[in-house]
N, C-alpha and C positions, 0 to 999 in steps of 0.2 A: 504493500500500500504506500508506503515511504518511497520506494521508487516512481511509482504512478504518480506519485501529487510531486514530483521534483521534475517528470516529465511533461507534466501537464504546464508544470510553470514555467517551463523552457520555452514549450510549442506557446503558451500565450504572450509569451513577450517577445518571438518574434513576428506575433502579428498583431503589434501594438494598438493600430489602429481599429480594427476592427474589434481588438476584445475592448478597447475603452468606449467604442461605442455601442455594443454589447451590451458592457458592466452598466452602460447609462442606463438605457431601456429597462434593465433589471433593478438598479437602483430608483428611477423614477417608480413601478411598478409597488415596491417596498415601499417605499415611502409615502404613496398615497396608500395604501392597507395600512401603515402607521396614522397619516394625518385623519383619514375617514376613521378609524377606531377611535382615535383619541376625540374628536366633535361627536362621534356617536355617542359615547361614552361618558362625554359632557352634556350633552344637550337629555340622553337619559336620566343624569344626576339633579340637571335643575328640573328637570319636568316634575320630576319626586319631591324636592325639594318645593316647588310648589305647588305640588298635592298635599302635602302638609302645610304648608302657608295657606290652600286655601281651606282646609275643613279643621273638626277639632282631633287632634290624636289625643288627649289629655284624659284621663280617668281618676278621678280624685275618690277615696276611699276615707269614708269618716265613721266613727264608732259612735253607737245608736241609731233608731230610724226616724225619729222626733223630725217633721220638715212644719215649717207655716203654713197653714190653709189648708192641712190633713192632704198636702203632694207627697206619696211615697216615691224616695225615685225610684227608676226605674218605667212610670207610668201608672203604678198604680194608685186608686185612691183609698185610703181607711177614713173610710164615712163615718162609722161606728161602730166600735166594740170588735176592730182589726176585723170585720170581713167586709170585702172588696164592693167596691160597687158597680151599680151594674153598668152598663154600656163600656166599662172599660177595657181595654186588651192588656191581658201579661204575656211574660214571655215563659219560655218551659218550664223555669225552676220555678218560678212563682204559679205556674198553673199544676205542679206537679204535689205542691203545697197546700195551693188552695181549692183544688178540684177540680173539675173540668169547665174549663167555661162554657155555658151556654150560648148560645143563640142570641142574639138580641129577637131574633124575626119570633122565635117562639112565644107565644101566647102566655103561658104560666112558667115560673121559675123558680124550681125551689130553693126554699130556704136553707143555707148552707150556715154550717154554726162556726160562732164567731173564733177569729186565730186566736193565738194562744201571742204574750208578749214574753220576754224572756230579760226583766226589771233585777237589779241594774243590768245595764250593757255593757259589754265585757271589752275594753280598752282595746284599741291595736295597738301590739306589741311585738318582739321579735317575730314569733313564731308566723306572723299575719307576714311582717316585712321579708323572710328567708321563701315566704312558697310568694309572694307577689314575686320576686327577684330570680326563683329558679326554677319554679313549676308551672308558668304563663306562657303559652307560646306569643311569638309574635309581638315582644314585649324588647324594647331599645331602653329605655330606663326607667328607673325607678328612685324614689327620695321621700323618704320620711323629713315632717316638720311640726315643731314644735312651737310655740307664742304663751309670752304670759309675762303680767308688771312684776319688776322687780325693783323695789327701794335703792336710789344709792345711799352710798356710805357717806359722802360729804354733804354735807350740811349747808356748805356754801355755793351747793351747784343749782344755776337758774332753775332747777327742775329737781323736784325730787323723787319722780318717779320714770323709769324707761319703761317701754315695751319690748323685751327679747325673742327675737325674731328666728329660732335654731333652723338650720335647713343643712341640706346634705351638699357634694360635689357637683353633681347633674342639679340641683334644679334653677341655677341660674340661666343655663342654657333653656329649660324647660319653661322656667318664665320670664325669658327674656329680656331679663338685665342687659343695661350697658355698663362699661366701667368709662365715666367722665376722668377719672386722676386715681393713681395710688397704683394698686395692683389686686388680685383674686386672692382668697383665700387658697393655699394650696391642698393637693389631697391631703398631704401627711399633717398638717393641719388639722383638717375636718378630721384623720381618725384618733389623733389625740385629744381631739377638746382644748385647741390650744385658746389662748385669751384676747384673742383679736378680733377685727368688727369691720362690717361695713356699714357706710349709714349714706344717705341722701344728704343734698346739699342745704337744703332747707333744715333737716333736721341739725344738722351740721352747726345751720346758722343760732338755732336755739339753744343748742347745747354750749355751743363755747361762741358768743356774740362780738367778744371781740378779738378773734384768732385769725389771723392773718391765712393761714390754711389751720383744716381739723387733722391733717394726716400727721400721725405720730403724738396725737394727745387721747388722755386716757380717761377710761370711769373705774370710779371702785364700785361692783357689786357684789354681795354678800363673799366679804375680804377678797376677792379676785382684784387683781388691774388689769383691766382692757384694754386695748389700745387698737386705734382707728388703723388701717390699712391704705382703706380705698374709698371712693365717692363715689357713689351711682350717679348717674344722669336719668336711669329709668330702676323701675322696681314696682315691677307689680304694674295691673292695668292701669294708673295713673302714672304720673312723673315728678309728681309734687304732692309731697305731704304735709305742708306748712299747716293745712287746718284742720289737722287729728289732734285731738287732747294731749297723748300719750305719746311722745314720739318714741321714734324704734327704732331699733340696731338691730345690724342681720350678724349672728354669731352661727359658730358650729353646732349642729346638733348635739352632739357632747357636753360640749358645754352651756348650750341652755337646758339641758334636761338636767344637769345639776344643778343651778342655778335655784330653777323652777321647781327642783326635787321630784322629778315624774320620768320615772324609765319609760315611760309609754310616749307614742306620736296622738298626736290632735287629728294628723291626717296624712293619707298617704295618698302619693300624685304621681301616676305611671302615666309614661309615652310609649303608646306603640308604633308598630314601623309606620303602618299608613293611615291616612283615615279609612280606607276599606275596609280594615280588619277592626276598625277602635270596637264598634256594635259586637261582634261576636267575643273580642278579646275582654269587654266589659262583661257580658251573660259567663263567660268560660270563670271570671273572678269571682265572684255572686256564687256561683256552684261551688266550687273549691273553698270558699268562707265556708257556706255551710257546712263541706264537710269538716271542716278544720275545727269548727266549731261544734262539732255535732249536734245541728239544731234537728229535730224533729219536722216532721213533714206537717205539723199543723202547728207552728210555731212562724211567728215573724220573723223575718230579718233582724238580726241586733248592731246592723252595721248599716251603712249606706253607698252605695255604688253610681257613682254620676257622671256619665260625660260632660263634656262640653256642652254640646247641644241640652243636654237636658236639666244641666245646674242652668243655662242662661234662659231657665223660661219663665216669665213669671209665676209667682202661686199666690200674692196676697195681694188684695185691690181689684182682684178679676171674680167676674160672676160665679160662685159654685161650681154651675153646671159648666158653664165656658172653660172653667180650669181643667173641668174631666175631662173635656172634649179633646183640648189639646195636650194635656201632658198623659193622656191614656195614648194617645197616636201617633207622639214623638218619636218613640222608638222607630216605631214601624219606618214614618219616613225617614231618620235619620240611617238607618240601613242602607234602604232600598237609595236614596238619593244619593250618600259618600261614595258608598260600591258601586254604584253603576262610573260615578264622574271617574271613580280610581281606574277602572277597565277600561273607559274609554281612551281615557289619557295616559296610560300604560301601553295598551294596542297600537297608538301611535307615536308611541317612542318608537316602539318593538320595529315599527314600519317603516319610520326614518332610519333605523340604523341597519335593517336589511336593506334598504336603496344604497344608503353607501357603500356598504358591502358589496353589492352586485356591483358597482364602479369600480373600484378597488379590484376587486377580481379579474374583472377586463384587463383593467392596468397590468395586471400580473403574465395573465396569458399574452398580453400582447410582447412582453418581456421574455416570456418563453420562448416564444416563433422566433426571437432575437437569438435566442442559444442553441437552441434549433440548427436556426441559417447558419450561423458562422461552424455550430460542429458539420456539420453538410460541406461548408466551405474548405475545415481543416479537412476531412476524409478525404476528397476530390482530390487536393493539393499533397498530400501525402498516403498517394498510393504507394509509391517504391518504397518508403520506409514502409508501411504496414506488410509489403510483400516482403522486405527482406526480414523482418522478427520473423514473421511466420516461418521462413524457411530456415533459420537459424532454432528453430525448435519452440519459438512463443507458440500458445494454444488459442483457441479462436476466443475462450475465455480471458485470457491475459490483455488479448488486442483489446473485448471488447470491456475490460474494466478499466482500459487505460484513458478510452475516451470518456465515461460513464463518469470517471474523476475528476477530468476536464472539464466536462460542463458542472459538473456539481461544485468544481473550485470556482466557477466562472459565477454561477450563479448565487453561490457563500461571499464571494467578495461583491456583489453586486447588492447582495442583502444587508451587509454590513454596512456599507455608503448608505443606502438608502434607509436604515436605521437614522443614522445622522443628521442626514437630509429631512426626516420625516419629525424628528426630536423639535429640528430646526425651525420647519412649518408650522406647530405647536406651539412653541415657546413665539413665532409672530402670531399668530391667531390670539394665543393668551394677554401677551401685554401690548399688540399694536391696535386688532381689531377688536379685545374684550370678550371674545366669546369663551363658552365657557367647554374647557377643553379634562381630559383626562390622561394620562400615561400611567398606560398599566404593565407591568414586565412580566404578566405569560404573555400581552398581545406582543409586545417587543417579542420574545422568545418564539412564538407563532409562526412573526411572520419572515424570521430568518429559517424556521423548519420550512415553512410553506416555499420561499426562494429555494431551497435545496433539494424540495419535493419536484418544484418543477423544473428544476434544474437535471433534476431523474429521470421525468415525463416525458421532455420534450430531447435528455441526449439520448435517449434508447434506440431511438430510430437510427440515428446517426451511427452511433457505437454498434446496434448488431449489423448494419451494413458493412463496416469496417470489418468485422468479424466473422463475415460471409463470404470476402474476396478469397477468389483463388489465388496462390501464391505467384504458379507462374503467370498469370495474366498480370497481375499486379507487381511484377519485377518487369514485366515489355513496356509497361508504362512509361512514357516521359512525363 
């Protein structure tokens, strides 16, 4: 094989020109399969990306089912004495609990006796947080959070009372903090409970009024010192909190649950991958409490499970009957509406990056025919050498591995330029024209296999023709 690829590299550099313009066709060919993978690849990332931008992936999970305006989430209503009312829709687990729902069209309806409540309701705590994090399919993160006043210790601070705001590593991403000044709380941070804070700049302003910046000044609570980090610009739906009573600092979960003295969360807030799955990966949570919980099948929920869509609907100020209407029917749409938009707008990624594909592949084959022609060109040209190996004792195998090398060296360095070339087309797409692009190292890896596949495909022809010649014909040759 050492001998073939030292022979191969003779025969191409004395036909300079033709194998550089060869290598071209094979490297342009690579290079757009690089550039088309990488805008594929891109334009599939933000399409995602704004499929989540436009629906809710968010599932907030709180302990009890206590809601205003007797709204259970989920959709159901508790009229009275926890059984369901009528006209409304559950979903499996709640119909498997509460019976079978009837008909509305039916005439008579029996009386179904009242659930069962399960007083107090039982906090979430690790064991809720370890199966949300490793027993939910289709689940991108999760973050326990914790809130509640704590007294400072100085006497002489404009304020004597904070709000401690605990949250994990994910959910600033999760709710969409900016950072205006300072820096993040780091992980190793968050899993120590170290004494650090972020706060808004408003609150900033109240806390220390006349501090040139808040970053690197501190609070004493319950004998800890804090100390500021960072300043949001945003936190939480609003971006200004100047007119809450209580102003707040966002600490590590660690360290406000000691603070506050409660090993338990207030609430637990998972994102899943899209909004098509949010609806089933909320019903899949709900099931899994229950059993976690082992609630009885005529027993209420002791927890509450909400999306987005169905925390943001009203329940108090709205007519009775109006509230059933619409939060018994949310679910339903919220299913059917996210999943369809997620299919649709997934099908058409899928569809954009098979068209470029199908280009990219042209390119490639057109590359081929290039190595092709020129091994066609070498055979023609070197008939008396291929007659005299053969009569010297080379085998029709030898001959035809020798060219088989050839074009696979021809089309390996053709792949490797065009790597380059293709990096090159990428890095202008990304920072000249803004699009949004990807590099990924199996398609790199891909598509120097695929230059060497076709570098196989198209010298076969050539190489077993070489390996077909009769010696003595191919020694009368000039």
């Amino acid at each position: 094989m050492t001998d073939n690829l030292k022979t191969a590299l003779k025969a191409l550099l004395k036909n300079k020109l033709q194998a550089l313009l060869t290598l071209s066709g094979m490297s342009v060919g690579v290079a757009m399969v690089v550039i088309v993978s990488g805008l594929g690849l891109g334009a599939q990332r933000t399409i995602e990306s704004q499929i989540e931008r436009a629906g809710p992936t968010q599932i907030t999970v709180r302990p009890g089912n206590f809601v205003p305006a007797a709204v259970v989430a989920g959709g159901e209503q508790d009229s009275a004495a926890g059984e369901v009312s009528q006209g409304t829709a559950t979903d499996g687990v709640n119909e498997a609990r509460a019976g079978a729902v009837v008909a509305s069209a039916q005439p008579q309806r029996a009386r179904r006796q009242p659930l069962k409540n399960r007083t107090p309701a039982a906090p979430l705590a690790d064991s809720e947080m370890r199966l949300l994090k490793h027993r939910i399919a289709d689940v991108r993160a999760v973050a326990g959070s914790v809130e509640g006043n704590v007294s400072l210790d100085d006497a002489h601070a404009p304020v004597r009372v904070v709000r401690v705001d605990g949250f994990e590593a994910d959910w600033p991403e999760m709710g969409g903090w900016r950072l205006a000044e300072g820096r993040w709380i780091t992980a190793d941070e968050h899993a120590v409970g170290a004494p650090v804070a972020l706060v808004t700049a408003s609150v900033a302003k109240r806390l220390w009024p006349s501090a040139a910046t808040p970053l690197a000044q501190t609070l004493k609570l319950g004998g800890v010192q804090v100390r500021v980090i960072g300043i949001l610009s945003k936190a939480g739906p609003t971006t200004d909190d100047a007119s809450a009573i209580v102003p707040a600092i966002k600490v590590p979960l660690p360290l406000a649950q000691s603070l506050l003295g409660r090993p338990t969360f207030d609430a637990i807030t998972v994102r899943t991958t899209s909004v098509g799955v949010t609806t089933r990966v909320a019903t899949q949570i709900k099931a899994r409490l229950r059993d976690l919980r082992r609630l009885p099948g005529d027993t209420l929920d002791d927890f509450r499970v909400e999306t987005q869509s169905v925390a943001a609907m009203p329940g108090m100020g709205l007519d009775p009957s109006l509230a059933r209407a619409v939060h018994s029917n949310v679910v339903g749409f919220e299913q059917a509406s996210w999943e369809e938009t997620a299919r649709s707008l997934r099908q058409a990624a899928r569809t954009f990056t098979l068209l470029l594909a199908a280009a990219a592949t042209v390119s490639l084959v057109v590359g081929g025919i290039g190595v092709m022609n020129i091994m066609l060109v070498s055979v023609a040209t070197r008939t008396r050498e291929i007659g005299l190996r053969m009569a010297m004792g080379a085998r029709a195998t030898d001959v035809m591995s020798q060219f088989l090398v050839e074009a696979v060296t021809l089309a390996a360095f053709g792949g490797i330029v065009g790597l380059v070339l293709g990096s090159l087309g990428l890095l202008v797409a990304k920072h000249g024209l803004h699009w949004a692009t990807v590099v990924s190292p199996t398609m790199l890896c891909l598509a120097v296999v695929m230059a060497a596949a076709t570098g196989i495909a198209f010298g076969y022809g050539p190489a077993r023709r070489a390996a077909v010649l009769d010696p003595v014909i191919a020694l009368r040759s000039e």
